[in-house]
SEDOKOL-575178 format. One record per residue (C-alpha): residue number from 0; residue in one letter; x, y, z. Coordinates in nm, 2 decimals, decimal comma. Layout:
BEGIN
<pt NUM 'A' <X Y Z>>
...
END
This chain:
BEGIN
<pt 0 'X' <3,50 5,39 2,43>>
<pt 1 'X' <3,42 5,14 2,20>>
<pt 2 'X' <3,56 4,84 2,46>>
<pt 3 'X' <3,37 4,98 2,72>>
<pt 4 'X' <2,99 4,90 2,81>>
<pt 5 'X' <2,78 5,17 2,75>>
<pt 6 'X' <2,73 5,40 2,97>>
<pt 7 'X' <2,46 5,72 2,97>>
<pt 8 'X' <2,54 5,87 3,26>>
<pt 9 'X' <2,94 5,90 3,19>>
<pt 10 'X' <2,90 6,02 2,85>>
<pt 11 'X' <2,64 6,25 2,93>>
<pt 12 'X' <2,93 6,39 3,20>>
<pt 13 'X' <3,22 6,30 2,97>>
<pt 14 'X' <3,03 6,57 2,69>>
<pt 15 'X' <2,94 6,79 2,91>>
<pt 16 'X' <3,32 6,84 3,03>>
<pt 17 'X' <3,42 6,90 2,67>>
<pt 18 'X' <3,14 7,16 2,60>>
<pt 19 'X' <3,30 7,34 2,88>>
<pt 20 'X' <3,66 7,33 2,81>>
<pt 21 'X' <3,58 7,46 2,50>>
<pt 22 'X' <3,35 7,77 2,62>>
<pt 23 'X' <3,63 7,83 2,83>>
<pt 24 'X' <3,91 7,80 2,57>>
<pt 25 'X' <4,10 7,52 2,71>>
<pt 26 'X' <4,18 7,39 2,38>>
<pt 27 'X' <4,50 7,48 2,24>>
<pt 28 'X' <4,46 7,50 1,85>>
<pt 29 'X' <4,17 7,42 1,62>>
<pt 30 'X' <4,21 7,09 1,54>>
<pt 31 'X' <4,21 7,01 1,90>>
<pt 32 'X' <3,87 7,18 1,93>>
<pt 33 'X' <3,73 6,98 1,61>>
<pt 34 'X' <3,84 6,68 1,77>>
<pt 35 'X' <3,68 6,75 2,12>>
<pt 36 'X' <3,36 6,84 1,92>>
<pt 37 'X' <3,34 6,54 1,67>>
<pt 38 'X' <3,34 6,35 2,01>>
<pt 39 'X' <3,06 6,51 2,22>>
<pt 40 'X' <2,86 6,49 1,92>>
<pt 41 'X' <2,96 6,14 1,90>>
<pt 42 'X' <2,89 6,08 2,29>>
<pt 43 'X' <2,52 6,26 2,28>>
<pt 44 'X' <2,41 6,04 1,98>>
<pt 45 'X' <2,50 5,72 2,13>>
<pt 46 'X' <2,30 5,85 2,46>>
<pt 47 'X' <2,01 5,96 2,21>>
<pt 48 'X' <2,01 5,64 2,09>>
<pt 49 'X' <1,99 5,48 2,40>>
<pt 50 'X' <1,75 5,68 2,52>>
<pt 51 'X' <1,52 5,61 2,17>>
<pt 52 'X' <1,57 5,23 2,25>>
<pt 53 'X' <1,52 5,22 2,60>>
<pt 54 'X' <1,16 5,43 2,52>>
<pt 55 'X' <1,08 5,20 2,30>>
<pt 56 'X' <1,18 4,92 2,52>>
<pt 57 'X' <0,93 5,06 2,77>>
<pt 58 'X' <0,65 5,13 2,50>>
<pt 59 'X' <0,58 4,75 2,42>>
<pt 60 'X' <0,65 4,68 2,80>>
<pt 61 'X' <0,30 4,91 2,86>>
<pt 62 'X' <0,17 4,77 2,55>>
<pt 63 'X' <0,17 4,39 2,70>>
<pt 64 'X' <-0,03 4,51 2,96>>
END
């Protein structure tokens, strides 16, 4: 993902698909389901951080005003 721009709304989705294949067991031995957590973990910080920045973005955008 790293080559890729950013994007919220596809790792938002991307996460969301891994928190359900592992409710539903899709995940065929532990490590697999390590792995698949480490990255939606990985996923939902980079779109918390995005979402921090682009607040703060908008915070000294009001504050111009």
């Amino acid at each position: 993902m790293s080559t890729e721009k950013f994007s919220y709304d596809k790792s938002i989705e991307k996460a969301d698909a891994i928190i359900n294949d592992l409710q539903e067991g899709s995940s065929k031995s532990l490590d697999d389901m390590i792995k698949n957590v480490e990255e939606a973990v990985d996923l939902l910080k980079k779109c918390k951080t995005n979402l921090t920045e682009t607040q703060d973005r908008l915070n000294r955008i009001m504050e111009e005003d």
